[in-house]
C-alpha beads as a LAMMPS data file, in Angstrom:
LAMMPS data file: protein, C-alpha beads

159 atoms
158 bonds

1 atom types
1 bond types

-500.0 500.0 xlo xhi
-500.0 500.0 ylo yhi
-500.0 500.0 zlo zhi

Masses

1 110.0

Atoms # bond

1 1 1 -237.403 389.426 243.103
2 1 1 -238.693 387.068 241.265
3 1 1 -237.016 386.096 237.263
4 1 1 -239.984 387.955 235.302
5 1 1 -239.483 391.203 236.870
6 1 1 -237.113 393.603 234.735
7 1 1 -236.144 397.163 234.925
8 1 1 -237.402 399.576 232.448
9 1 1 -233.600 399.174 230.598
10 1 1 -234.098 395.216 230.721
11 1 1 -231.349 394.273 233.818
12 1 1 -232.595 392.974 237.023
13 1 1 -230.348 394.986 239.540
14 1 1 -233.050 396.342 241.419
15 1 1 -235.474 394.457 243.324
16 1 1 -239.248 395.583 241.845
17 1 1 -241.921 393.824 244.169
18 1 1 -244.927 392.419 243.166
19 1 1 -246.075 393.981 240.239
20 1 1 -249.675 392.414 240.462
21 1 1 -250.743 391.589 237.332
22 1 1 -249.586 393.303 233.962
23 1 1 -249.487 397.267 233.646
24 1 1 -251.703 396.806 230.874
25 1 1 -254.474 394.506 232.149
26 1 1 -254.171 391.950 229.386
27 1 1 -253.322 389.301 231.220
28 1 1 -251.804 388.545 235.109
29 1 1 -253.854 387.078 237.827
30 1 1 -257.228 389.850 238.717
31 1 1 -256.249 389.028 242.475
32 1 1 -253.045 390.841 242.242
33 1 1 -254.575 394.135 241.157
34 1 1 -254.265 396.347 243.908
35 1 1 -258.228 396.542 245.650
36 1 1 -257.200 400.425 246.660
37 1 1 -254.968 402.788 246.786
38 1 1 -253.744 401.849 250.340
39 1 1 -252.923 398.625 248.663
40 1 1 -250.956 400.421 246.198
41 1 1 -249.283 402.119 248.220
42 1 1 -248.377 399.430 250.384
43 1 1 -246.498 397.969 247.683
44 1 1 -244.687 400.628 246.671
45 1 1 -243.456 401.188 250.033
46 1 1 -242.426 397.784 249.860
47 1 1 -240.126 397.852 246.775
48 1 1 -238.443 400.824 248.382
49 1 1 -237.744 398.292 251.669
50 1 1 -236.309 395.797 249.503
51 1 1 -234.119 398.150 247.716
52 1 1 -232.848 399.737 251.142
53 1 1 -232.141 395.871 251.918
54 1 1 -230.413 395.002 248.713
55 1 1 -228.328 398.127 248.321
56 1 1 -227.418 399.595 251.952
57 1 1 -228.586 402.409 250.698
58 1 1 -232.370 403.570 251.597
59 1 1 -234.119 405.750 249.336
60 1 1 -234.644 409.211 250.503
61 1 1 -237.397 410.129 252.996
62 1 1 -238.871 412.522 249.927
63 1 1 -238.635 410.028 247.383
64 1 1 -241.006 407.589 249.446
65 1 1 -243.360 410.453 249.997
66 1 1 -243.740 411.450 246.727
67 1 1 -243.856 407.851 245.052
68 1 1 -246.816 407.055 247.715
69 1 1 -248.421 410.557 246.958
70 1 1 -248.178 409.764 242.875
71 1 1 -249.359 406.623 243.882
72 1 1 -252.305 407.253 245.726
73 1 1 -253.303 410.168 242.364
74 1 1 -252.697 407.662 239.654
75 1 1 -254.907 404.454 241.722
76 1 1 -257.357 406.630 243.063
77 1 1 -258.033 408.077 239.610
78 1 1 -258.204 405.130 237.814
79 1 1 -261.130 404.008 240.023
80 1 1 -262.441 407.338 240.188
81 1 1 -262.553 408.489 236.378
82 1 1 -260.619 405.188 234.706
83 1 1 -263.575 402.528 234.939
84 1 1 -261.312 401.002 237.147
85 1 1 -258.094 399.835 238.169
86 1 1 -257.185 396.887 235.519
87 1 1 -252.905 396.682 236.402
88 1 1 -250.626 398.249 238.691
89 1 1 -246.834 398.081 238.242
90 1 1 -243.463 399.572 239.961
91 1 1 -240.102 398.775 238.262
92 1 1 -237.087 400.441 239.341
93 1 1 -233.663 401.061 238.179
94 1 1 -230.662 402.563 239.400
95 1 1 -231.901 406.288 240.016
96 1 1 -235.575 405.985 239.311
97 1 1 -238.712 404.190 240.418
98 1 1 -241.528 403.698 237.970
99 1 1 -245.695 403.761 239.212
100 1 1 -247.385 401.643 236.268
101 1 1 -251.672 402.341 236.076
102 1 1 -253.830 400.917 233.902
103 1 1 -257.482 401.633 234.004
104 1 1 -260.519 400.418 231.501
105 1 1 -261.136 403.826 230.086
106 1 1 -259.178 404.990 227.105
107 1 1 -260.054 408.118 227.572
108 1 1 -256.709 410.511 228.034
109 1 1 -256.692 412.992 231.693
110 1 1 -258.209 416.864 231.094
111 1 1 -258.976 418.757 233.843
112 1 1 -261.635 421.373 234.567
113 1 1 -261.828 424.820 233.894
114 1 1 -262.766 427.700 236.094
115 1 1 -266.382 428.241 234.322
116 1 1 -266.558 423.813 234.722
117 1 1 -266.303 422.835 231.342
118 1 1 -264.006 419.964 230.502
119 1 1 -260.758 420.362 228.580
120 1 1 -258.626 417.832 227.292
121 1 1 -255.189 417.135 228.331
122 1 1 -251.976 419.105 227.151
123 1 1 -248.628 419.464 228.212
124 1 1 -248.544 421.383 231.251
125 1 1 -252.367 420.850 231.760
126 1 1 -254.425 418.839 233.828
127 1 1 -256.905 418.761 236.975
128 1 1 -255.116 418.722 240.975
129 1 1 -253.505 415.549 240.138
130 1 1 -251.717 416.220 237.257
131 1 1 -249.864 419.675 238.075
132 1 1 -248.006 417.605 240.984
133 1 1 -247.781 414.623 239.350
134 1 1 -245.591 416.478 236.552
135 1 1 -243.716 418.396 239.317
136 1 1 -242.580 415.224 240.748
137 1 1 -242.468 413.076 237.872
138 1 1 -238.970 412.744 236.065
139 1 1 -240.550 411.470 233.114
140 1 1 -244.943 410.904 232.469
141 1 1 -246.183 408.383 230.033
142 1 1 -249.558 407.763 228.212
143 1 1 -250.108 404.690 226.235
144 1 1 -253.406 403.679 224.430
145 1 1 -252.792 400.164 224.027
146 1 1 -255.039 398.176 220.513
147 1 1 -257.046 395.979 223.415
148 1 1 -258.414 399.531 224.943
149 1 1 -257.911 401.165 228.263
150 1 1 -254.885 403.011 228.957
151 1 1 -251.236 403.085 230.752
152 1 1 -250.019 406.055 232.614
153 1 1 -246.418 405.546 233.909
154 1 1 -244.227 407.839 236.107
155 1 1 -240.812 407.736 236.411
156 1 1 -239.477 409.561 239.885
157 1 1 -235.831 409.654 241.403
158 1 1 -235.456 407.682 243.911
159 1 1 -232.777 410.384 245.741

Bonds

1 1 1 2
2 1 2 3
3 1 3 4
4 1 4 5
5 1 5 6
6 1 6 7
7 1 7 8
8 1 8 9
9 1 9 10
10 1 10 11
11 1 11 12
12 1 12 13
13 1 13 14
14 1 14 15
15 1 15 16
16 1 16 17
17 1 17 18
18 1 18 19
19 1 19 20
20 1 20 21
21 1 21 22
22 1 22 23
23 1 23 24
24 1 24 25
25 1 25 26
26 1 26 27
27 1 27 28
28 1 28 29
29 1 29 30
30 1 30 31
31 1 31 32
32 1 32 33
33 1 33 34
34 1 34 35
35 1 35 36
36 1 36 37
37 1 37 38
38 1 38 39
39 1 39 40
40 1 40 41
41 1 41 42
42 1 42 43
43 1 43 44
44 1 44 45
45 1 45 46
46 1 46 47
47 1 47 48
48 1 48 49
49 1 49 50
50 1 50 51
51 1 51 52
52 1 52 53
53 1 53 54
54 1 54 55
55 1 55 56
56 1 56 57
57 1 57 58
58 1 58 59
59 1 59 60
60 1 60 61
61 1 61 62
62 1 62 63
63 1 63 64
64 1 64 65
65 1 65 66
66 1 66 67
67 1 67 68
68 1 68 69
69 1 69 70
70 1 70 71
71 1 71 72
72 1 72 73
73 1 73 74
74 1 74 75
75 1 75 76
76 1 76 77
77 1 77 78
78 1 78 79
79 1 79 80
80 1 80 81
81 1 81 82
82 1 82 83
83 1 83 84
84 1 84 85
85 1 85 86
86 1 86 87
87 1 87 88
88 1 88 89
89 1 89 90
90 1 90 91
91 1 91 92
92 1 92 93
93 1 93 94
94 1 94 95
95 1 95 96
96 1 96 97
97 1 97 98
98 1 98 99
99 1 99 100
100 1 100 101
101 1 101 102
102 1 102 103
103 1 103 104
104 1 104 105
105 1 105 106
106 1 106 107
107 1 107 108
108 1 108 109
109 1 109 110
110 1 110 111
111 1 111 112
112 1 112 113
113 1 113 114
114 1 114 115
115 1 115 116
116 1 116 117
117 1 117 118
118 1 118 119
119 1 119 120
120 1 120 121
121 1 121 122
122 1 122 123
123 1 123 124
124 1 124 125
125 1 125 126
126 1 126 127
127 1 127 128
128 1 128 129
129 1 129 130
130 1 130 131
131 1 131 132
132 1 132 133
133 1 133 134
134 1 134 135
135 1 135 136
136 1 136 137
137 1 137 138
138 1 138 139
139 1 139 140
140 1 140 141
141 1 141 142
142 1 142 143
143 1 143 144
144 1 144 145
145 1 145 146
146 1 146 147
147 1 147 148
148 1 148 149
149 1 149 150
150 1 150 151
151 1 151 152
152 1 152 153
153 1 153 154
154 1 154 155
155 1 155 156
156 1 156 157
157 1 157 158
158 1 158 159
């Protein structure tokens, strides 16, 4: 783990991988963004190693699945509908693991309707993606940062 990395309360007691880049796309080297959701996923799976090396203690079995299968939603969105993938983050903490997306568009996730006619996001809405992604999630966040684009993070236990 390298000093820069943090956990969403600001310790370091969990290792959190390579981030590559910033979760917001503002700055960080372009190499580090993931090229794909395999990528992504790869990495993921590799902060849950390191964690299962640090502590003793793996993660569960489910709580791999369903970070990789949030994982492979948010990255494979962002390149789908997000103008791209522009930072990719996981940070965890004691009982959580947190995905970190940024894509260029700042436009917020809606989902279709049964007639095909776009609607925009609400709590509890959303296309495929987003009904699972708030079953698993512990916590969702959208941010709409000044430079454009926009953040999703989700927070998932990690037991």
């Amino acid at each position: 783990m390298s000093a820069g990395h943090r956990t969403p309360d600001g310790n370091r007691p969990w290792p959190s991988g390579d981030t590559g880049g910033t979760p917001d796309g503002s700055a960080g080297d372009e190499r580090q963004v993931p090229r794909d959701a395999a990528e992504a996923r790869a990495r993921v799976a590799g902060v849950f190693a390191d964690i299962a090396a640090v502590t003793g203690m793996p993660p569960s079995p489910t709580a791999l699945g369903d970070a990789l299968l949030v994982t492979s939603e948010l990255v494979s969105n962002a390149f789908r509908h997000g103008s791209g993938l522009t930072g990719f983050g996981v940070t965890c903490d004691r009982g959580a693991v947190t995905i970190i997306v940024a894509d260029a568009s700042g436009e917020l996730p809606h989902h279709t309707d049964a007639r095909g006619g776009k609607r925009d996001f609400a709590p509890g809405e959303g296309g495929f993606g987003w009904p699972l992604i708030r079953l698993l999630a512990l916590e969702i966040r959208l941010c709409l940062p000044p430079q454009g684009g926009k953040t999703i993070e989700v927070r998932l236990p990690l037991h």
